[in-house]
C-alpha positions as CSV (number, residue, x, y, z in Angstrom):
1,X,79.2,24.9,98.1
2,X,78.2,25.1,101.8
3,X,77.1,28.6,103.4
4,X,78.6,29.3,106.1
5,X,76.2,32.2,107.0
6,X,73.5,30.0,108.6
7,X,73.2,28.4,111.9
8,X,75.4,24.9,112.8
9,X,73.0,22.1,112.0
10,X,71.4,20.6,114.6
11,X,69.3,18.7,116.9
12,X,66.1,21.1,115.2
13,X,67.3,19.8,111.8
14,X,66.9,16.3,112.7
15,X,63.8,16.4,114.4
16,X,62.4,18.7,110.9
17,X,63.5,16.0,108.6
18,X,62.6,13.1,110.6
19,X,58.5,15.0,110.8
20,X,59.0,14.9,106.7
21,X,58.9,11.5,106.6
22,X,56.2,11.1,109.2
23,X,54.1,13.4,107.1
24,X,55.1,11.0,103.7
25,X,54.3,7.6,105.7
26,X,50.9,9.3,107.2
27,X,49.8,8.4,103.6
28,X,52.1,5.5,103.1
29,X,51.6,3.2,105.3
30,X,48.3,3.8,104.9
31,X,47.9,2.3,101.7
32,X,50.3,-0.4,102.1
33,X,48.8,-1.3,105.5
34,X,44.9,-1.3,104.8
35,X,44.1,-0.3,100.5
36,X,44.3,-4.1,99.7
37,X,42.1,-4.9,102.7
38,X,39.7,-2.1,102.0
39,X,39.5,-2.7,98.3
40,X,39.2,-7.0,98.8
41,X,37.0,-6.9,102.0
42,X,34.5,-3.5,101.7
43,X,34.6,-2.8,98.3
44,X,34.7,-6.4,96.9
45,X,37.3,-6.5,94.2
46,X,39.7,-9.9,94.2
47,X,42.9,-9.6,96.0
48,X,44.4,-10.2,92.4
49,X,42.6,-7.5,90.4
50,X,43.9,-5.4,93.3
51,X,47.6,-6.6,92.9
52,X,47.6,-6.4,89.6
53,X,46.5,-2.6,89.4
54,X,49.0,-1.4,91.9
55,X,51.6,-3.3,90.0
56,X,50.4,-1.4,86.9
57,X,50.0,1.6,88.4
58,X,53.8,1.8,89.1
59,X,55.3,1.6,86.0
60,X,53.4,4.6,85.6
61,X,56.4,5.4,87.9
62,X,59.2,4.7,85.6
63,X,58.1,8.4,83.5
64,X,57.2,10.5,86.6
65,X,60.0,9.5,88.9
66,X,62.5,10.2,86.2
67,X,60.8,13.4,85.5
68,X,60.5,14.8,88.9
69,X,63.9,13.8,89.1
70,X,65.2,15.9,86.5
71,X,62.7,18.8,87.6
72,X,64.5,18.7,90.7
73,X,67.9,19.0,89.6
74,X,66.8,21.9,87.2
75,X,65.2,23.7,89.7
76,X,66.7,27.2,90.7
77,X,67.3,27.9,94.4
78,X,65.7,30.1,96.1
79,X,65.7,31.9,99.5
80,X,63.6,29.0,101.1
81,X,66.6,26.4,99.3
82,X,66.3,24.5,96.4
83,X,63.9,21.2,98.2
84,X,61.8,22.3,100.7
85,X,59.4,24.8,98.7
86,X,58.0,21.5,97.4
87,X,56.8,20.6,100.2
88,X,54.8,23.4,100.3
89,X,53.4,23.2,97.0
90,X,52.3,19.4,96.9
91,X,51.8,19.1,100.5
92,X,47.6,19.7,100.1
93,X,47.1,17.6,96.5
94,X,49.4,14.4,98.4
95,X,46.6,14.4,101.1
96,X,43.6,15.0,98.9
97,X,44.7,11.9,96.8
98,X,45.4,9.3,99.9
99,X,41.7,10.8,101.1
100,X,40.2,9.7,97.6
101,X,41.4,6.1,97.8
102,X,39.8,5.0,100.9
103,X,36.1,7.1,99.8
104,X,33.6,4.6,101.4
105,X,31.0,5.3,98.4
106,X,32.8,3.5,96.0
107,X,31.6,0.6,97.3
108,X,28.4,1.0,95.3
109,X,29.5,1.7,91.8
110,X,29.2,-0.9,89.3
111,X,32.5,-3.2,89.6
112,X,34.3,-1.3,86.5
113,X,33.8,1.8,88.2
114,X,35.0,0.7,91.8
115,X,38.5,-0.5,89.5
116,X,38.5,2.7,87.8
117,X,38.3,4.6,90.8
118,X,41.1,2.6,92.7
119,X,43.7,2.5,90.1
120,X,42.3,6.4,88.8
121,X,43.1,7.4,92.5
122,X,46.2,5.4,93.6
123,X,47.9,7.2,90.6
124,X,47.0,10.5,91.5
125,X,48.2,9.9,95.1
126,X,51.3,7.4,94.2
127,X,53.0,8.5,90.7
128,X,51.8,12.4,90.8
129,X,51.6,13.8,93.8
130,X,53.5,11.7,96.7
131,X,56.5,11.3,93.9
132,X,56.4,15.3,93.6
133,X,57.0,15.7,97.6
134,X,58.9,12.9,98.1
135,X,61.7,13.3,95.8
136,X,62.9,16.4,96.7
137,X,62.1,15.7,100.2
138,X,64.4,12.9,100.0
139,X,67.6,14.4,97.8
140,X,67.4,17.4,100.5
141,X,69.3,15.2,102.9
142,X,72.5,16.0,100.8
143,X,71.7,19.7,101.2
144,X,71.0,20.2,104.8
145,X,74.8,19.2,105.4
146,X,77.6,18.1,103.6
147,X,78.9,16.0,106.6
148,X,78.6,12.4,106.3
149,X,77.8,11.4,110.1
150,X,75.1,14.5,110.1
151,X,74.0,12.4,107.0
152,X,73.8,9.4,108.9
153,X,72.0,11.0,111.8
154,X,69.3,12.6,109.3
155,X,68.7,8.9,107.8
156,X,68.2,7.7,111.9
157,X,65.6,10.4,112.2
158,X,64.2,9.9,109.1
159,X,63.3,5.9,110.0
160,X,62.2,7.6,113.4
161,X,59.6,9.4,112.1
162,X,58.5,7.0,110.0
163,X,58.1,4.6,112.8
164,X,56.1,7.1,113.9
165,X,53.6,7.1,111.5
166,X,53.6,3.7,111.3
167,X,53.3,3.2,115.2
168,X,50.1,6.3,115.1
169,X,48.4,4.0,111.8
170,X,49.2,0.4,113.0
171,X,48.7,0.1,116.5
172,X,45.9,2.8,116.7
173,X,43.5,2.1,113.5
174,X,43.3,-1.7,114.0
175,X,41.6,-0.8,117.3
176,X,39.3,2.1,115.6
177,X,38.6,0.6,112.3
178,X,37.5,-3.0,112.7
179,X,34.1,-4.1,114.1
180,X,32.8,-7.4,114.9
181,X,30.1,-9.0,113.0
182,X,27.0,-11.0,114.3
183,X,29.2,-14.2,113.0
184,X,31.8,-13.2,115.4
185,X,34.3,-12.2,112.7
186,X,36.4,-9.0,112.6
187,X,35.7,-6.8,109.8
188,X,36.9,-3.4,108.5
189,X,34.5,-1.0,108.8
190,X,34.2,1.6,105.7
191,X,33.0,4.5,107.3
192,X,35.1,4.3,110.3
193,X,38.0,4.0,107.6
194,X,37.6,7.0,105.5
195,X,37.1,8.8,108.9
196,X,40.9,7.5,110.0
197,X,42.0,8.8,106.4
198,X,40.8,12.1,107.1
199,X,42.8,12.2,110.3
200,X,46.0,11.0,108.6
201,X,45.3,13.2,105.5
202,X,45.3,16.0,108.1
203,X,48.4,14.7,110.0
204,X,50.5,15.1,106.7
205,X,50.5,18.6,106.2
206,X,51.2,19.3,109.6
207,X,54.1,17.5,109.3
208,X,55.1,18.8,106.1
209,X,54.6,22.2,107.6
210,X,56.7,21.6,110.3
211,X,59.6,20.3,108.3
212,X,59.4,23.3,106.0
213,X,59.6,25.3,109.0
214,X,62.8,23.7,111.0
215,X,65.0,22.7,108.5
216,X,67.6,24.5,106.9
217,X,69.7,24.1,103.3
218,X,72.8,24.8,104.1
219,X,74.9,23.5,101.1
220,X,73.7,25.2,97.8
221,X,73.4,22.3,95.4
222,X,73.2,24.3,91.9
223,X,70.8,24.2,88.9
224,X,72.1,21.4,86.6
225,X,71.7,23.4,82.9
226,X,72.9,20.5,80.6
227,X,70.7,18.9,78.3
228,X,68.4,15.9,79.1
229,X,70.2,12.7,77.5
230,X,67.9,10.0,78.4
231,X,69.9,7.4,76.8
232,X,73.4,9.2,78.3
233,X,71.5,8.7,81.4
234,X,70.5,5.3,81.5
235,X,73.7,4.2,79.8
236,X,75.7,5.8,83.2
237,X,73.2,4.3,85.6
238,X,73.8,0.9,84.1
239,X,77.1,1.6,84.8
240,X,76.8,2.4,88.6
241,X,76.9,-0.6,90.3
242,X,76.3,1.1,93.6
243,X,73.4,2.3,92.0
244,X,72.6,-1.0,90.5
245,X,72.9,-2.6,94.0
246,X,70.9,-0.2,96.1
247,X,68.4,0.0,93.6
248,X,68.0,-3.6,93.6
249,X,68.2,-4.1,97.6
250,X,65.3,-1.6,97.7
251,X,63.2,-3.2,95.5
252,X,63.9,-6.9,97.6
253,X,63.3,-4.9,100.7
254,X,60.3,-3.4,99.8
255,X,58.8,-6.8,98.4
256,X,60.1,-8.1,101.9
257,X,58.3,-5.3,104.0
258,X,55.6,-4.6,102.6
259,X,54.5,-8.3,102.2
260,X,54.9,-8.7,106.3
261,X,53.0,-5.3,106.9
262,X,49.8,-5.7,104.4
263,X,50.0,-9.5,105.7
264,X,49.0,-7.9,109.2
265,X,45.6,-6.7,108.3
266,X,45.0,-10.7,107.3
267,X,46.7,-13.1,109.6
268,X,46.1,-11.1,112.7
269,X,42.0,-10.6,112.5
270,X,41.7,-13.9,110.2
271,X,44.3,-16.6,111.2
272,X,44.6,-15.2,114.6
273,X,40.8,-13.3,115.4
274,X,42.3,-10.5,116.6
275,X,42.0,-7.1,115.3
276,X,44.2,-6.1,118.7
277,X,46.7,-8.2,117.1
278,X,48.0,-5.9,114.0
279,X,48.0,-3.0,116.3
280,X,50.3,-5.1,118.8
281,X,52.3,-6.6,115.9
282,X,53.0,-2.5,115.0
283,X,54.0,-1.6,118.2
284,X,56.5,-4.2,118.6
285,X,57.7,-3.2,115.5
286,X,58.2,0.8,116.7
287,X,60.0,-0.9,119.8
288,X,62.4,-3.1,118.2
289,X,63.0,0.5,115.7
290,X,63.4,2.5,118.8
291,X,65.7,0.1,120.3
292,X,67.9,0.0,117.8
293,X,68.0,3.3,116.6
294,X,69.9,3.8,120.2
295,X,73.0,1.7,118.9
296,X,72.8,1.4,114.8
297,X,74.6,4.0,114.4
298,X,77.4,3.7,116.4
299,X,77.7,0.1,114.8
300,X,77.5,1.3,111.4
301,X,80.5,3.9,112.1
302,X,82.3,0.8,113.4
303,X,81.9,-2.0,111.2
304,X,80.1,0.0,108.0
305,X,76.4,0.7,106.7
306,X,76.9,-2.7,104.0
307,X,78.1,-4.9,107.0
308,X,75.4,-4.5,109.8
309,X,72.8,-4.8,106.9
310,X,73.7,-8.2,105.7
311,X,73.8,-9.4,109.4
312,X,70.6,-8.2,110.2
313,X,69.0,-9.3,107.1
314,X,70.1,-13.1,108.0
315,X,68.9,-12.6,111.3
316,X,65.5,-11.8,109.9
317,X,65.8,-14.8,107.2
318,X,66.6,-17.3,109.8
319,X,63.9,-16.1,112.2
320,X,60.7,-16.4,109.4
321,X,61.6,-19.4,108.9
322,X,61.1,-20.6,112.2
323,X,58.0,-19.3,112.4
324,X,56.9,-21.1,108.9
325,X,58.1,-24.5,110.5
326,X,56.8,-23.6,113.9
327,X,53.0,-23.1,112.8
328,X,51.8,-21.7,115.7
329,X,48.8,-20.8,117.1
330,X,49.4,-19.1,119.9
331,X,49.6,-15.3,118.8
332,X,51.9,-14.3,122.0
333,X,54.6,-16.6,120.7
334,X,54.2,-15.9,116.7
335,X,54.7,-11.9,118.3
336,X,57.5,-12.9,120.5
337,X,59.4,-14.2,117.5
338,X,58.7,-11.3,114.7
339,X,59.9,-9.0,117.3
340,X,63.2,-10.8,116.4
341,X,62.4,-10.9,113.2
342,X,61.9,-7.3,113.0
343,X,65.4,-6.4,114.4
344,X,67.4,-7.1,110.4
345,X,64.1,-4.4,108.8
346,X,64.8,-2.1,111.3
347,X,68.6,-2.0,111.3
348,X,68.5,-1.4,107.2
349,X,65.7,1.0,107.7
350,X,68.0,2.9,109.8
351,X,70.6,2.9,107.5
352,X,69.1,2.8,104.1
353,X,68.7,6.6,103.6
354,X,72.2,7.4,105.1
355,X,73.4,4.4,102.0
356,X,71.8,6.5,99.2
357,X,73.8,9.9,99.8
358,X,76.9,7.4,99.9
359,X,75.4,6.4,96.1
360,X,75.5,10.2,95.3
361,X,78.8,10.5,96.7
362,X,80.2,7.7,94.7
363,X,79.1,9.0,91.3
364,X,80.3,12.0,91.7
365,X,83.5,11.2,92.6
366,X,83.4,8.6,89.4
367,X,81.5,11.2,87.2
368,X,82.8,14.5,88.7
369,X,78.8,15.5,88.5
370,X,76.2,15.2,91.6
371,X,73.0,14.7,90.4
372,X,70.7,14.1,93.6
373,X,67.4,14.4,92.3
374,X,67.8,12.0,89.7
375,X,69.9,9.2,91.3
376,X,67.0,9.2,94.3
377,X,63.9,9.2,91.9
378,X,65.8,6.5,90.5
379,X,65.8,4.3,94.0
380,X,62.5,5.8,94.6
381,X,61.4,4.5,91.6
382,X,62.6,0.9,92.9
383,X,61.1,1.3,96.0
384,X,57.8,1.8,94.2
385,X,58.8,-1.4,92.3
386,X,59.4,-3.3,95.1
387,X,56.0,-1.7,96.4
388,X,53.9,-3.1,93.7
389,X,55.7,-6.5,93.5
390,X,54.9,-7.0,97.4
391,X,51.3,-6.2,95.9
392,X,51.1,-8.2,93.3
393,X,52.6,-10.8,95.2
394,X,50.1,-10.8,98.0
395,X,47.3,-10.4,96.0
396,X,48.1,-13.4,93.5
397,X,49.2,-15.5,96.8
398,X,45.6,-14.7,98.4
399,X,43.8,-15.4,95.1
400,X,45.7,-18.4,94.8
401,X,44.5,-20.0,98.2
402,X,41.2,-19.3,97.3
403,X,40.8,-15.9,99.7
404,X,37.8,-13.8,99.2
405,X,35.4,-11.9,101.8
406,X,32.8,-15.3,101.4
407,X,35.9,-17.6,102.4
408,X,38.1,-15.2,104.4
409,X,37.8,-17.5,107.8
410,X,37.8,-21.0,106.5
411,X,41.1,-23.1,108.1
412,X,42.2,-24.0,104.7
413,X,42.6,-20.2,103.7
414,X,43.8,-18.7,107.1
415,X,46.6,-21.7,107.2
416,X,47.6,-20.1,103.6
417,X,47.4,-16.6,104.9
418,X,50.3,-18.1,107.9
419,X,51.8,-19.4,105.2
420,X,52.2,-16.5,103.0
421,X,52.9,-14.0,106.2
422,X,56.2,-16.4,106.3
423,X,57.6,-17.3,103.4
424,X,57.2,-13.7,101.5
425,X,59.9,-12.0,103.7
426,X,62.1,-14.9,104.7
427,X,63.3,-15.2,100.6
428,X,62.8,-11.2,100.3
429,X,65.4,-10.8,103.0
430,X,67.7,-13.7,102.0
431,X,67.7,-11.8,98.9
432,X,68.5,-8.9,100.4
433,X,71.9,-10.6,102.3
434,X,73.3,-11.9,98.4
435,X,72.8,-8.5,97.1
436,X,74.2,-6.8,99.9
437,X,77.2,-9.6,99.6
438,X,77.6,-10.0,95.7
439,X,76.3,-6.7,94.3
440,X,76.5,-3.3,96.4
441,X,80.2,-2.4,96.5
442,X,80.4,0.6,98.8
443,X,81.9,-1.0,102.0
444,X,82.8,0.9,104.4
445,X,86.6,1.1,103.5
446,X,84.8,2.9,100.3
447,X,82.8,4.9,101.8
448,X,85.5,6.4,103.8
449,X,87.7,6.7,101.0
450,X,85.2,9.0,98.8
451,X,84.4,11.0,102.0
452,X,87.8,12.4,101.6
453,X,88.0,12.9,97.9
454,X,84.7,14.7,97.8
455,X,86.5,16.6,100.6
456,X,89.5,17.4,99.3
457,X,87.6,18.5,95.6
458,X,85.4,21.2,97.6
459,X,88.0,22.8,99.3
């Protein structure tokens, strides 16, 4: 039901949401830019150990998304709504935890304890307390309007402000945290990296705070009271094949992302010698995002949210694969190139929040019961899949070229680090395109067509 008593939503509504998720990728893109770099390069652990305990870490994930999920949907609303009081509550421990992984003192434990302390601490920050914000930060979406384009626009500002983030951590840190050694080599510096954690730690709340502050629930999404069925609900989400198919786009973008963005902090200081390099890579990146955040929408209303995803995600295939066959040493061109490259992430990145309130809408409209929480802790949970495969991934490719800080600039290993900076998101995004093609079934036609159901059912 949608209250009518508060004010029309907004430009101040966008710009509220869109600081949420800069205050979630503060901590973020953090990890996923720099915690396999600290942990292989400062602290000393192998890039595999270090995969292998953020993969485990996340099926931690599989019990606290679900739960949060289900807290979520339980919750009562209040006078501050039914989402945004969580920000408020988990907005301190989320930073706290992201500050504890980067602690430069770890470094001088015995090696048990510097693995304890990483996969100890990436829990805390990852399955506790960034699931606890994000969650309902994400299924609020649904409650600050019931309007699909205002939808859309909230998913625009979302990727906005995480560009943000991502544009404050990867084009300013590379210049502040790496130092050059008396071999000449750029190296990450461990005090000058807990210092940047402490800024970004700080950054978070403020962002929280401000999207607690400027946003407003306007459609009261009530307390779900019937019983928890977890074999009920794993049996209907096996049944959603929208579900099925954003869930598994996520995790193949995610795996494709992430592999290109934690590749930065080792092609561009190692292969290329540049620290300046990552942060230049990054603000690319935020171009090519602001670019086409100017026109994304417009296309998706046109030709739908599914279509413009698979073209871009060929687009991106096609380009990484250029760049494998090209080689290149000359970083101007390899920069030139994943500019292009970068066009199919952002487009989807654009889009991808806007595609899971679609998701919601379609199960209710099959199931007659909206369930936001749990249907987004479920993709989050995905995303945090897709998170720890990219991880995993990178860390086994490293170990398996021989990477560690004694051999970090030998040709042999850097031309592996090219390689793997390539090939990791060319197949993640081809994936991508056959999902989009073969599995996820909300085409715009679809989408439309449950717009006015849902329509006609509230009135």
């Amino acid at each position: 039901m949608e209250n009518t008593n508060t004010r029309p939503f907004g430009l101040r509504d966008k710009i509220g949401y869109g600081m949420g998720d800069f205050g979630n990728d503060f901590t973020f893109m953090l990890t996923a830019m720099f915690l396999m770099k600290f942990y292989t390069d400062v602290v000393g652990v192998s890039a595999a150990v270090v995969g292998l305990l953020m993969m485990l870490a996340r099926f931690v994930d599989a019990f606290s998304d679900v739960i949060m999920g289900q807290l979520v949907d339980r919750s009562e609303p209040g006078k501050n709504g039914k989402f945004r009081p969580w920000l408020l509550r988990f907005m301190g421990p989320v930073a706290v935890a992201a500050l504890l992984i980067f602690a430069p003192w770890v470094k001088n434990f015995p090696m048990g304890g510097r693995i304890a302390w990483m996969f100890v601490t990436y829990i805390l920050w990852g399955s506790v307390c960034y699931t606890a914000i994000n969650i309902p930060y994400g299924s609020m979406a649904s409650a600050i309007s019931g309007d699909p384009k205002d939808r859309a626009s909230l998913s625009t500002w979302r990727t906005i402000g995480a560009t943000m983030a991502a544009t404050a951590i990867g084009v300013v840190l590379p210049m502040v945290v790496y130092y050059t050694d008396e071999e000449g080599h750029t190296v990450l510096s461990s005090g000058k990296m807990f210092g940047a954690a402490v800024v970004c730690a700080i950054c978070a709340v403020a962002c929280y705070l401000i999207c607690f502050f400027m946003v407003t629930e306007r459609v009261k999404v009530p307390k779900v009271d019937t019983k928890f069925n977890l074999g009920e609900l794993l049996k209907s989400l096996a049944s959603n094949r929208a579900l099925i198919g954003i869930v598994v786009a996520a995790l193949v973008f995610l795996l494709a992302q992430l592999s290109l963005s934690g590749m930065a902090a080792y092609i561009y200081p190692n292969y290329f010698g540049s620290g300046a390099g990552q942060s230049m890579a990054n603000l690319v990146g935020t171009v090519v995002t602001l670019v086409c955040s100017l026109f994304v929408g417009k296309l998706a209303s046109k030709f739908g949210k599914r279509e413009i995803s698979i073209v871009g995600s060929l687009v991106t295939t096609v380009t990484m694969i250029v760049l494998y066959v090209m080689h290149t040493h000359n970083m101007n061109t390899f920069l030139g190139l994943y500019g292009v490259a970068y066009i199919g992430l952002a487009i989807f990145n654009l889009i991808i929040w806007a595609m899971i309130t679609d998701v919601i809408d379609d199960t209710e409209v099959k199931t007659g019961v909206r369930q936001d929480g749990t249907i987004y802790s479920v993709y989050s949970f995905a995303r945090k899949l897709g998170q720890a495969a990219s991880s995993g991934l990178t860390g086994g490719l490293l170990t398996l070229i021989g990477y560690t800080a004694e051999t970090a600039f030998d040709s042999a290993v850097t031309d592996g680090i090219y390689n793997i900076t390539c090939i990791a998101p060319a197949i993640g995004f081809a994936l991508l395109a056959i999902v989009m093609i073969f599995v996820y079934p909300l085409k715009k036609s679809v989408v439309e067509e449950n717009t006015a159901k849902l329509a006609a059912k509230h009135q």
